[in-house]
C-alpha positions, -999 to +999 in steps of 0.1 A: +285-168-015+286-205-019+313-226-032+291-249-050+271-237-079+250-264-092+257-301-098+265-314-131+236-338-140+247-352-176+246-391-188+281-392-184+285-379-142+251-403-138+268-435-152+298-426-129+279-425-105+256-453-106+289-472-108+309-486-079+335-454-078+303-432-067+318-402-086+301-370-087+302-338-110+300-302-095+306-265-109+325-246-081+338-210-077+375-208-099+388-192-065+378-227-046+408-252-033+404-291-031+399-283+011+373-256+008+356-277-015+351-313+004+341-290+039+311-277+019+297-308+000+304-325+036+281-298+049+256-294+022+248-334+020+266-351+049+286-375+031+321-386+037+341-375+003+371-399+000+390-378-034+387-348-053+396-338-090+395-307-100+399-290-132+396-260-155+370-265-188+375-233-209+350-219-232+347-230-267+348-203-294+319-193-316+316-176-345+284-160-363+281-142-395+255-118-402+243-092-426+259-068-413+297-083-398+313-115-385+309-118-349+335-135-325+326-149-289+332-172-262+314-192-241+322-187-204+352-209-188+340-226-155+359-246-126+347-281-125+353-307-097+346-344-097+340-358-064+345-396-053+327-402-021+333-433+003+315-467+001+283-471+008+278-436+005+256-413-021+242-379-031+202-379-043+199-346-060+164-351-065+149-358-031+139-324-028+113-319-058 
């Protein structure tokens, strides 16, 4: 199973990286370390990564009412990583379509 689960492809991670930082957003496993984590982007898209951040985003809560009862739920927490890669270098997640 791969580390990586998709790349996080909002307005905010594109402006980060279109800036001179070249920061970029990814979903990983929650089991995955900083080290397991910059061997398989440097794999996947053979770039040099220079950092990584990682961090936790929990779920927010929802609630519903219906006819018959109010219903609680959560969406599902996820591990996030933010990776800043060295100068001159860049990730094209569309090259492929």
């Amino acid at each position: 199973m791969s580390i990586l689960k998709h790349p996080i492809v909002t307005e905010k991670m594109t402006s980060k990286a279109d800036l001179k930082n070249k920061q970029y957003g990814f979903v990983v496993d929650k089991n995955a370390n900083k080290i397991q984590i910059r061997k398989e982007i440097e794999k996947m898209y053979g770039v040099t990564v220079e950092g990584i951040s990682t961090l936790i985003v929990y779920g927010k809560k929802r609630n519903r009412s219906t006819k018959a009862r109010y219903i609680t739920g959560q969406s599902p927490n996820y591990k996030k990583a933010i990776v800043t890669l060295s100068e001159g270098q860049e990730i094209d997640f569309y090259k492929n379509i």
